[in-house]
C-alpha positions in Angstrom: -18.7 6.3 -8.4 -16.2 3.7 -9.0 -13.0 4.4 -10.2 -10.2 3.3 -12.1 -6.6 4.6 -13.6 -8.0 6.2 -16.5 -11.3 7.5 -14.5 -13.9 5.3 -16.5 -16.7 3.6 -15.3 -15.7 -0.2 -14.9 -17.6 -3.2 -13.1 -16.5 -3.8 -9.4 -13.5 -6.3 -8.6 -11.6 -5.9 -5.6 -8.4 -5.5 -7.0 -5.8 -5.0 -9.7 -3.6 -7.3 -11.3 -0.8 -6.3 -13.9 1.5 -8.4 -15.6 1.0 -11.6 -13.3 3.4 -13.1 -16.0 6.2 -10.9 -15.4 9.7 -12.7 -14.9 11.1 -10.3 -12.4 11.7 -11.8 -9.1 9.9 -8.3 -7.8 6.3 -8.4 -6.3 4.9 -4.9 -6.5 1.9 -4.5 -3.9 -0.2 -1.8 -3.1 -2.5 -2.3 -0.2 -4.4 1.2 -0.2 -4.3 1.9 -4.1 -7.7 3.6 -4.2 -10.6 5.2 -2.5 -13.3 3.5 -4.0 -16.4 2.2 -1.7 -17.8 -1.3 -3.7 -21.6 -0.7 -4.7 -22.4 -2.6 -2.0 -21.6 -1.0 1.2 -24.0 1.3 1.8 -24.9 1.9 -1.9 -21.1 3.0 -2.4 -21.4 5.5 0.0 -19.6 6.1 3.3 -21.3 9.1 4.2 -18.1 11.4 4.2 -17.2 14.1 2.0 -15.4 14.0 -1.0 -12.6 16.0 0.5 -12.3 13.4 3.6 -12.7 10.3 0.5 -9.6 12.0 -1.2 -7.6 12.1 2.0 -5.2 9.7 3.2 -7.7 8.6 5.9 -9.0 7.0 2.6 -6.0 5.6 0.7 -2.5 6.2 0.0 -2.6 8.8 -2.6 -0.3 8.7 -5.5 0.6 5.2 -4.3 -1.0 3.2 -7.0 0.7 5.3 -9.6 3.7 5.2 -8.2 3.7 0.9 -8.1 2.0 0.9 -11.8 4.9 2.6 -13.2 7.9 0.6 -11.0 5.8 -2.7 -12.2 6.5 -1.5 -15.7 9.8 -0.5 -15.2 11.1 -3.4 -13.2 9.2 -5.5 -15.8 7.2 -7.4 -12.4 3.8 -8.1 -11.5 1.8 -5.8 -9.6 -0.9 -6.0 -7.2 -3.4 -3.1 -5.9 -6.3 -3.7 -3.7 -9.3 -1.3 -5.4 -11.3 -1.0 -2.3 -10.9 1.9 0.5 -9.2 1.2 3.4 -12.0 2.6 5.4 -14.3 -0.5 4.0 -12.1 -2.9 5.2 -8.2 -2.2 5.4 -6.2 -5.1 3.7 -2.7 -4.0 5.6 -4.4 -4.9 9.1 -4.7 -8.9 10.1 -7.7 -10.0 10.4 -8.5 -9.5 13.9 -6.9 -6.7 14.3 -9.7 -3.9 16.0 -8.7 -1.3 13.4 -9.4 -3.5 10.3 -12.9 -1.7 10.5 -12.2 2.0 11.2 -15.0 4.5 12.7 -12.6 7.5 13.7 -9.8 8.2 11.7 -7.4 11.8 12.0 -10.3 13.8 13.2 -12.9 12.2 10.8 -16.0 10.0 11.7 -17.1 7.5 9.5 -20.7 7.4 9.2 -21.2 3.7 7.7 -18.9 2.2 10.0 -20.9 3.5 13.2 -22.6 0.2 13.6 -21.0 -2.0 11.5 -20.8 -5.4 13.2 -19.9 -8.6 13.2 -21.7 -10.5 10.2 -21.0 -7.4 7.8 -17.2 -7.0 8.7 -17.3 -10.7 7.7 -19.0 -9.9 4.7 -16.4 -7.3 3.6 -13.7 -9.7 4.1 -14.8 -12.4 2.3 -15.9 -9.8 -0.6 -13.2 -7.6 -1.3 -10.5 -8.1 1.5 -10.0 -12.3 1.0 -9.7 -12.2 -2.4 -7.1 -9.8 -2.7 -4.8 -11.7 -0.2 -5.7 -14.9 -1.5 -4.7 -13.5 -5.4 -1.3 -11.8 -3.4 -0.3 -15.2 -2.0 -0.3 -17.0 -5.4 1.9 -13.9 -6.8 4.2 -14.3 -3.8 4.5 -18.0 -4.1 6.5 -18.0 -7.2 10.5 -18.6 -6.3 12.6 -15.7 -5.3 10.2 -13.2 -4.8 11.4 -10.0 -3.2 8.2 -8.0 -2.0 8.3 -4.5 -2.5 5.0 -2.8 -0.8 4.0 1.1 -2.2 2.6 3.3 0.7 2.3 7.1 0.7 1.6 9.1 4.1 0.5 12.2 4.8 2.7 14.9 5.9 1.2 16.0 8.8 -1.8 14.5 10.9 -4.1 17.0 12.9 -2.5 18.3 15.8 0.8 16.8 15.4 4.4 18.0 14.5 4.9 18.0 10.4 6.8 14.5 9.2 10.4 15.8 8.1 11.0 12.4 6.2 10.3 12.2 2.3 10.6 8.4 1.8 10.5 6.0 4.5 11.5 2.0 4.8 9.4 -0.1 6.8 10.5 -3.8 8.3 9.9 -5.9 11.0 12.8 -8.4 12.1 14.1 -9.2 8.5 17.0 -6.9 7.1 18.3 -9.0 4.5 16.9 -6.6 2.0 15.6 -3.3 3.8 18.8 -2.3 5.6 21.0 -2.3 2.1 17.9 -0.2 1.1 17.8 2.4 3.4 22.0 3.2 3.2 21.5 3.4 -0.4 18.8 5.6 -0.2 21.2 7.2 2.2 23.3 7.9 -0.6 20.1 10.1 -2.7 21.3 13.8 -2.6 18.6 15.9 -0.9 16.7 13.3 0.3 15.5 12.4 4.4 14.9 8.6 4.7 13.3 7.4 7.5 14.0 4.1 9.1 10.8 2.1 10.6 9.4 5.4 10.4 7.0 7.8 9.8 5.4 4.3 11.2 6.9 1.1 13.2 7.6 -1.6 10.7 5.7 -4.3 12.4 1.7 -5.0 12.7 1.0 -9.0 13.4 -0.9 -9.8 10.6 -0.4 -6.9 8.2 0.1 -7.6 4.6 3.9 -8.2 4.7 3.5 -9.8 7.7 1.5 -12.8 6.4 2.8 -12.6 2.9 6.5 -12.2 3.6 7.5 -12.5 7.0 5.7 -15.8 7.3 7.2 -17.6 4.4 10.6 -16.1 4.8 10.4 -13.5 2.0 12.3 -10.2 1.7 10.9 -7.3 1.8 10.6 -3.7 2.5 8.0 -1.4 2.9 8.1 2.1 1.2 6.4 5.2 2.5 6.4 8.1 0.2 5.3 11.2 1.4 1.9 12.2 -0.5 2.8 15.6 -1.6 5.8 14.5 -3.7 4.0 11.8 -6.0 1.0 14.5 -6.2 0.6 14.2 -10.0 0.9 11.3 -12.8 4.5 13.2 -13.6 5.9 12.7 -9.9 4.6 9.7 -9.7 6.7 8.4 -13.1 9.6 10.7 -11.7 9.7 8.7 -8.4 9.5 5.6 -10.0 12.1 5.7 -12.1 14.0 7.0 -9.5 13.6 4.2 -7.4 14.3 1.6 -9.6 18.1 2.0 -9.9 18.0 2.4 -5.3 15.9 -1.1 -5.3 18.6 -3.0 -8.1 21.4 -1.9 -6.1 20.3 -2.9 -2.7 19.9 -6.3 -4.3 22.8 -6.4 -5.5 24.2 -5.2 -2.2 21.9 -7.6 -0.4 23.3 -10.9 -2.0 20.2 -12.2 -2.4 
């Protein structure tokens, strides 16, 4: 079943656009915004259950909401890939060998077992292409700060729990994430990680060939799934975060 915001049927396209009009120098992106399998790979089906499709091994949840309402609040354009990120994952370059994945935190993914070459290039041309291609025109306009919306989980199997509630992920380029991080320093009760719960750099990831290539700013922000559960955290967060992001620009000089 597909889905969308408002849980209606819809016809398939491979991502959302909101607002591509918006003045804001602010690109809102959200790589893993759904869980939804196109009709087309293996009849919409991955063959895992729907407690695995609503896991993070699926997509980010809570993410999308959390970029819908900062897109609305920042007054910028926003961008959400509406495919799973066990189809084909749009925050991985292109050859990267987990693009594709067929284990994932203890799960195994049944129509990805012998997925090869001609239909990984199938699903990049159907769903992962045209969201980067529609991304680059967004992030071509003059001045644009990226902003990418992740959420992780808050513990994988086996491993320690994550003690961080927010995280800010860069590679080389600080001009905008290290004002970030010190003012989200500054949040009463809140842990921030830096470059964590994940390293900030992937050749090829979406920031990578959106940002980093073309000299953009930009920061990465990992919230931790269990805080933007609901459509209420999700606002909650969001309006939190607006007020963090204009002062680090500010701070930034940019």
């Amino acid at each position: 079943m597909l889905a969308s915001r408002n849980d209606r049927p819809m016809t398939y396209q491979p991502f959302f656009l909101h607002g591509p009009d918006r003045p804001s120098r602010w690109l809102i992106t959200c790589d893993h915004a759904t869980n939804v399998v196109p009709p087309d790979v293996n009849s919409g089906d991955l063959g895992l259950s729907p407690e695995d499709m609503n896991r993070h091994i699926a997509y980010d949840p809570g993410a999308y909401g959390v970029a819908h309402e900062l897109g609305e609040l920042l007054n910028a354009p926003v961008i959400a890939a509406n495919f799973s990120r066990l189809v084909i994952d749009p925050n991985r370059g292109e050859d990267d060998p987990t693009l594709v994945m067929r284990l994932y935190d203890g799960s195994l993914i049944p129509a990805n077992r012998k997925v090869g070459r001609t239909e990984v290039q199938r699903r990049l041309d159907a769903y992962y292409r045209p969201y980067h291609n529609a991304l680059g025109k967004l992030a071509a306009r003059d001045g644009t700060v990226i902003v990418a919306i992740h959420s992780f989980t808050p513990q994988f199997q086996g491993r320690p729990p994550r003690p961080w509630h927010v995280g800010v992920l860069f590679p080389a380029d600080e001009r905008f994430a290290r004002p970030l991080i010190q003012r989200l320093h500054e949040e009463p009760g809140l842990v921030t990680g830096e470059n964590e719960p994940y390293t900030g750099y992937l050749p090829g990831d979406a920031i990578d060939k959106h940002a980093t290539a073309n000299g953009l700013p930009n920061a990465l922000i990992e919230l931790r799934n269990d805080l933007i559960q609901g459509p209420r955290q999700q606002r909650d967060w969001a309006a939190r975060l607006v007020p963090v992001l204009e002062d680090a620009f500010t701070a930034s000089g940019l």
